[in-house]
N, C-alpha and C positions, 0 to 999 in steps of 0.2 A: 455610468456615463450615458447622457441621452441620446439617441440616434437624429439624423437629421439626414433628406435628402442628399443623395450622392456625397456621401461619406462614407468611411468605412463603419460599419455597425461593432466591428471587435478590434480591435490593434494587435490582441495576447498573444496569437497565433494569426498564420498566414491561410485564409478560406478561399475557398473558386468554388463554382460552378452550384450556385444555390438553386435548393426546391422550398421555393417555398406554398407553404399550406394553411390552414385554418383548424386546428383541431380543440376542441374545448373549449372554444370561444379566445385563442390565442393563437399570434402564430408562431410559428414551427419554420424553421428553417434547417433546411440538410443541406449544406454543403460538403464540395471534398476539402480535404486538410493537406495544405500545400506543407513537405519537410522543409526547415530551413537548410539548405546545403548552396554550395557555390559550382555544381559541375557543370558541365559544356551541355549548349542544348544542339537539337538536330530533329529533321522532319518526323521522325518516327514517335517523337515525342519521350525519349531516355527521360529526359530532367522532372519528367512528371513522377516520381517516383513515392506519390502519397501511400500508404500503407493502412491508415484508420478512417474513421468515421467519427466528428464529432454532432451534436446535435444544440442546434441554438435555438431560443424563444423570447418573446418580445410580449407582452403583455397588449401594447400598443403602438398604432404608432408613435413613432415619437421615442418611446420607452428605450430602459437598456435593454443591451440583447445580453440576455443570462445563457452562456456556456454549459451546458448538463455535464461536460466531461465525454472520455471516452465511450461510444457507444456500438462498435465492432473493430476489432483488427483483424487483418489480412489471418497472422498467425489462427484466429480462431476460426477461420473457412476452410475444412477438412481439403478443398480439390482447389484451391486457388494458390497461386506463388508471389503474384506480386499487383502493383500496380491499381490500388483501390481508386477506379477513378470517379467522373460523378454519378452520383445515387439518385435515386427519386423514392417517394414515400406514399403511402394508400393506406386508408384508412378500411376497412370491411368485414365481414363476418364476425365483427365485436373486437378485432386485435388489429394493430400495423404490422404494418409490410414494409420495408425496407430492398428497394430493389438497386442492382450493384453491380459494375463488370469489373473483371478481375483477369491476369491470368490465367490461364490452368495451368500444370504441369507441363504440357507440351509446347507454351508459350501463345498460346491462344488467345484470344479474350471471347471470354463465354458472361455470362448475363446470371447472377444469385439472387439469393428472395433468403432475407432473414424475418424473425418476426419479433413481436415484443406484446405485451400488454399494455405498455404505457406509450407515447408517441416520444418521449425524449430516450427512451429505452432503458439500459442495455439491449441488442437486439440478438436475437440468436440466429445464427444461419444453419440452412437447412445442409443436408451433407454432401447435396450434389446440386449442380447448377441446372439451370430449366433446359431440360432435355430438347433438343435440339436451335439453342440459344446462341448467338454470334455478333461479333463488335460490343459497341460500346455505347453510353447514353441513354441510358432505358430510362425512360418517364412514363408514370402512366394517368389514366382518365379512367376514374368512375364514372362512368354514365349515369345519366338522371335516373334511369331504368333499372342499375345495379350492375349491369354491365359492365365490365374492367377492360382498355385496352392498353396492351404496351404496345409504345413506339420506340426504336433506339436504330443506332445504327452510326459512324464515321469515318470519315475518310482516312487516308495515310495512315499516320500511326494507330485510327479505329479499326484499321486491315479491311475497308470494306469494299476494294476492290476486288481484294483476294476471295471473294465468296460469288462472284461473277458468275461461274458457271454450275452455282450451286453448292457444291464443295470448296474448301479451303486450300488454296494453291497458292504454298510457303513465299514458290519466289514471284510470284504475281503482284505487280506494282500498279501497272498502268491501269486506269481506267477507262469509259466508252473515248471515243474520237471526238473530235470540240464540238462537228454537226448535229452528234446524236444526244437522244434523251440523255438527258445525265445522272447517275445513281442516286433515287430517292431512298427517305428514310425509310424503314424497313414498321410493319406494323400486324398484329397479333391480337386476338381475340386471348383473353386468359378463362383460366379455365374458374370453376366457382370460390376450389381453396385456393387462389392466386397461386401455386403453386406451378402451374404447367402452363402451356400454352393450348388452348380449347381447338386452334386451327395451326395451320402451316405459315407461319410469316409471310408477309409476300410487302413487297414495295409499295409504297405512295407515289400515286403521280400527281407530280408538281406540273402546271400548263400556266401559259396565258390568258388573255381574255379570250382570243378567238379561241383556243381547243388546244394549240400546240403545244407538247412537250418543253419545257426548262432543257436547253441543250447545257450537255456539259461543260463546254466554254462561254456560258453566259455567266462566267465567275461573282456577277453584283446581286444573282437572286436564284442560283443553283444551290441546293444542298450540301453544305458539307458536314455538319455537326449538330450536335445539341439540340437533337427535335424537342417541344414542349405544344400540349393543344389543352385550349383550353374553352369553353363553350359563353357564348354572348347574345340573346335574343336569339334562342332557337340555333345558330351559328355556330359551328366550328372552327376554331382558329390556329390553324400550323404554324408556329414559329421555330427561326433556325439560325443557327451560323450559318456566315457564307465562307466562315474558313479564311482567306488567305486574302480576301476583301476584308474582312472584319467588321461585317452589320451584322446584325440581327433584321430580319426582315420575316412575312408572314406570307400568311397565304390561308383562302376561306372555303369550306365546304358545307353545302348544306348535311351530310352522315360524315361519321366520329371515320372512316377510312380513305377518304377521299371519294374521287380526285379533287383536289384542294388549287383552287384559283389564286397564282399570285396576287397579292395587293402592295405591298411596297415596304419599307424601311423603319422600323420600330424605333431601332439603335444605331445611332452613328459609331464611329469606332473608338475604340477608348486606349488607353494608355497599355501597353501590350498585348503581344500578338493573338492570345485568344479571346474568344466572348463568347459568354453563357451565362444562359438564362433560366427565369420560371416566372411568371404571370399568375398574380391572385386577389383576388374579392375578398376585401375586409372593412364590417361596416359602413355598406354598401360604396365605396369607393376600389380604384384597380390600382394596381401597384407591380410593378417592374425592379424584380431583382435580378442585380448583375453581378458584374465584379471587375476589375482591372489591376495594374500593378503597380498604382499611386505609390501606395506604403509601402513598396518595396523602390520607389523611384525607378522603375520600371526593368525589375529584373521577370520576365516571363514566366517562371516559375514559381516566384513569392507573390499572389494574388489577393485580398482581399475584397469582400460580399460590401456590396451598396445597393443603396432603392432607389426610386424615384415612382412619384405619381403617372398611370398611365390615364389616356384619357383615348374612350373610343367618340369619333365625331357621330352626328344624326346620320350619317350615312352608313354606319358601322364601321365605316376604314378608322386607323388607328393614329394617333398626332405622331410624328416622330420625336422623339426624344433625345437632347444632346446632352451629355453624360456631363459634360463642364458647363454649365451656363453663366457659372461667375465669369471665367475664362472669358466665355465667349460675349461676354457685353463690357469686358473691357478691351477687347480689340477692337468691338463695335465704335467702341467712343475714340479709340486712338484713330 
């Protein structure tokens, strides 16, 4: 089957939250694997209850997207219990990396690293998660220089309020107050065998043009999810959910840790309540995968992976992209 802007690229199974990459002159897409099940959803995010990891490629665009099959489940990660949510993928010291938040045992979500030979896998994971690792959404950035960073971190059901005072505090719900800064994604130097973290996590500040902090009741360009940075002319570029707005919007920094300058709106909202993302360079053009819950006529839980072209302007900001444009040019004419 050929793929085609904002379409779904697989029907066979339900995907979210794609990374997509360039490896061998193909790409590589990791998404998670939504179960098909009918259960009740609620903010913590229960109904997420993906368990595996499959691994998709594309020849080109355009091309089919070949399914590789299973390439990690839950059951083969010695300290994880459940909840395989979305991954991101790095290519380095000659093998992939495969990175992943998961339960622990205590009902946590901690941050894994499996690896592989090959980029479609199977991948192995390592026996224990990245020492002092927390929430969820880890993507990472090789730097030009070889430098690895991971960013991750989410709100509500990512527990990322709960890590507030540095520690995990079970019944910790609330977040800062509407005035104040509002919790940025969280960001780590990795160490050489991607294996560890080389520094202590510490947050991204998100600001305006003049200097000021992203308050946490600025709901249409606060962080809440699915960091992804990816580098454009020198440029680093933060992209994220806004959570419970539903954009994808960005933010620009001249270094790979901030602090990172709003600039505005990538992704308008799409067809159920989450969105997530990955941005990538192939043959010399950009590309924006997504996903929504068209194919499942919009059950929140049953997702499927789409693209569309992205396009940065001469000024470096980015075109906003509306995920239905059929749609949206025939209400233009009605």
């Amino acid at each position: 089957m050929q793929t085609k802007f904002n379409e779904p690229i697989v029907t066979h199974i339900y995907t979210a939250d794609p990374s997509a990459h360039v490896f061998d002159g193909k790409l590589y897409i990791y998404p998670s694997h939504d179960l098909d099940h009918d259960g009740p959803s609620n903010d913590n995010g229960d109904q997420y209850r993906m368990e595996d990891y499959r691994v998709l490629s594309m020849d080109g665009i355009g091309s089919e997207a070949i399914d590789h099959g299973e390439a990690l489940h839950v059951r083969d990660v010695p300290w994880a219990s459940s909840q395989m949510w979305a991954p991101d993928a790095a290519f380095k010291n000659g093998k992939y990396y495969l990175f992943f938040p998961a339960r622990d045992r205590e009902n946590v979500f901690r941050i894994g690293v499996a690896t592989s030979s090959s980029p479609s896998g199977p991948f192995r994971a390592e026996p224990n998660y990245i020492p002092g690792s927390f929430s969820i959404d880890p993507a990472v950035l090789v730097d030009d220089d070889g430098e690895a960073y991971l960013y991750f971190g989410g709100l509500w059901g990512g527990q990322l309020e709960k890590w507030q005072s540095g520690t995990f505090e079970a019944h910790r719900t609330e977040g800062p107050e509407t005035d104040q800064p509002a919790i940025g994604p969280y960001t780590a130097k990795l160490s050489e065998d991607m294996l560890s973290f080389a520094e202590h996590p510490h947050q991204i500040a998100v600001i305006d043009e003049n200097g000021n902090p992203i308050t946490a009741g600025d709901e249409e360009r606060r962080y809440f999810e699915g960091p992804w940075v990816h580098k454009y002319n020198g440029l680093y570029y933060l992209s994220y959910s806004t959570g419970n707005t539903h954009q994808i919007v960005y933010a620009v920094s001249e270094g790979p840790q901030g602090p990172f300058v709003y600039k505005g709106v990538i992704l308008t909202p799409v067809i159920g309540w989450t969105t997530h993302h990955s941005i990538v360079e192939f043959d010399g053009k950009w590309y924006l995968f997504y996903h929504d819950s068209s194919l499942s006529e919009g059950v929140n839980h049953k997702r499927c992976v789409k693209y569309a072209e992205l396009h940065h302007n001469e000024d470096g900001t980015i075109r906003t992209i509306d995920p239905y444009p059929h749609q949206s040019a025939i209400k233009a004419e009605a």
